[in-house]
N, C-alpha and C positions, 0 to 999 in steps of 0.2 A: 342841150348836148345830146349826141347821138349816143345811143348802146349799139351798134355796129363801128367794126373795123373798118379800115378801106376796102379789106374783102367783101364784105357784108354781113360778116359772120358776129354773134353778138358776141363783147368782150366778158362779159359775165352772165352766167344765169340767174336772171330775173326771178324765178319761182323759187331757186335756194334761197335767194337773199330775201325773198317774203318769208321762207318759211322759219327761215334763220330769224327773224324779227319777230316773226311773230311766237313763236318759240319764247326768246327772252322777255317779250313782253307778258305771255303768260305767264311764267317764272315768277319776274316782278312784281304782278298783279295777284301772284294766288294767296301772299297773304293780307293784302287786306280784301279779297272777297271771298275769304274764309269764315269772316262773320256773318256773311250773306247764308251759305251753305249750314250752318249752322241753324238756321233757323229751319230749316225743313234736313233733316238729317238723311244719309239712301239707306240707314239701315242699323236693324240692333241684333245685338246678341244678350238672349235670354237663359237664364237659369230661372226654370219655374217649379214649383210642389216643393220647397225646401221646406220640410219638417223638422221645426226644434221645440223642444221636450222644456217646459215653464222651466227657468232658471238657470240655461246652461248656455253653450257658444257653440253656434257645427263645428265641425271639422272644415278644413280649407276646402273651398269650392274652387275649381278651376276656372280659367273664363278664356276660352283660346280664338283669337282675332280670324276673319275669314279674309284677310287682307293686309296689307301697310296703311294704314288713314291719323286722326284722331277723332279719337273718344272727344264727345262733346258732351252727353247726361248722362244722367242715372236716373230711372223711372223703379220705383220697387213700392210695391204693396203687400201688404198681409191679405189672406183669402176672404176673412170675413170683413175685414174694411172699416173695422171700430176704429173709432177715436185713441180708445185705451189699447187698442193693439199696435194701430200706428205708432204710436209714444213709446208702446212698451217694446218694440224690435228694431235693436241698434244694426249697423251696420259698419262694415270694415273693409275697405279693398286697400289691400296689396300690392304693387306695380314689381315685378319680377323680384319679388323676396327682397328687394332692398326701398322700397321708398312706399311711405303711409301717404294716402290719397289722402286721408284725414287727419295729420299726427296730432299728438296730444297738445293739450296748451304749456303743459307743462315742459312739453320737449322731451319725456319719459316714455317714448313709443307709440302705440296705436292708439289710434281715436275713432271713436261710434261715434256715427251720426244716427241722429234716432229717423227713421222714416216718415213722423210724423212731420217732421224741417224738407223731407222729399215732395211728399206727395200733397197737403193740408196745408202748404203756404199761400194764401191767396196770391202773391206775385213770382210763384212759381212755375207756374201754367204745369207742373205735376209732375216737374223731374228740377235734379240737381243739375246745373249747366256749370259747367267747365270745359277745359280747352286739355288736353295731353294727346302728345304724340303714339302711335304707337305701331310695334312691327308683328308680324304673322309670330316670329320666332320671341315674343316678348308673353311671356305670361302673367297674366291677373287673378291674382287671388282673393276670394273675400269669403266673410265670415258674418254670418249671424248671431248676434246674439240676445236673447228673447230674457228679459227682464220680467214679463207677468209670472201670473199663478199657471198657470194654462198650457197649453202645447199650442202653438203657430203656427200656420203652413206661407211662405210669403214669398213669392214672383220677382227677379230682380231684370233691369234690362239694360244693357248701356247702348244708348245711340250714339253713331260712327257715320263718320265722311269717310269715303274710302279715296285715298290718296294715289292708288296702281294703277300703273301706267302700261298696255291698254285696261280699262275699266269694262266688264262687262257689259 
């Protein structure tokens, strides 16, 4: 079948309708090769030198998105890199003051994850892997809290697929 009128003229534009197809087929396709992007992430956002004082919890850390994407790890260390520091510095994020990335098992609010479950899992490859959506205008919040005798200084990073549409 011809794409010309008896004019000659086409009766539809051929490159919309590619672009229109291939359009929804992207759509279609980005979440399942969303697992694929996942594995090499375009980018983190760090809070690093967070200092907490043996036996106490920071104050809320902010964590503000350079984009629309999701969050796929969390990568966080302590400076000196002990075992016993690992273990001993929990962590806590926040997803805009209403929802615990970690809640408790009990169902009674927040949950620490110790860093040593981040970084020291041998089937970890050295971050906590998860999937959450998130937007420029959505904040994260999290919270250290250092269980040794000692003061900690500890790096936290979460890796992000940026989702925006153009992307730079």
């Amino acid at each position: 079948m011809s794409n010309l009128a008896t004019t000659g003229a086409p009766l539809f534009d051929s490159s919309a309708v590619a672009l229109a197809i291939l359009g929804s087929t992207a759509t279609a396709m980005s979440n399942a090769m969303l697992p694929l992007a996942e594995i090499s992430p375009q980018g983190s956002v760090s809070s690093n030198n967070n200092s907490v004082t043996a036996t106490t919890t920071s104050g809320g850390i902010s964590i503000q998105w350079p984009c629309n994407g999701f969050a796929v790890g969390i990568r966080a260390t302590t400076r000196d890199g002990a075992a016993a520091s690992l273990a001993g510095m929990l962590l806590r994020v926040q997803v805009d003051g209403t929802f615990e990335l970690f809640p408790s098992a009990s169902g009674q609010g927040a949950g620490y994850l110790p860093l040593s479950q981040i970084m020291a899992s041998a089937n970890s490859l050295g971050r906590y892997a998860f999937r959450r959506r998130f937007t420029q205008a959505t904040f994260w919040t999290i919270y250290l809290q250092n269980t040794t005798g000692g003061t900690l200084v500890a790096d936290v990073a979460f890796d992000y697929i940026n989702t925006s549409s153009p992307q730079p």
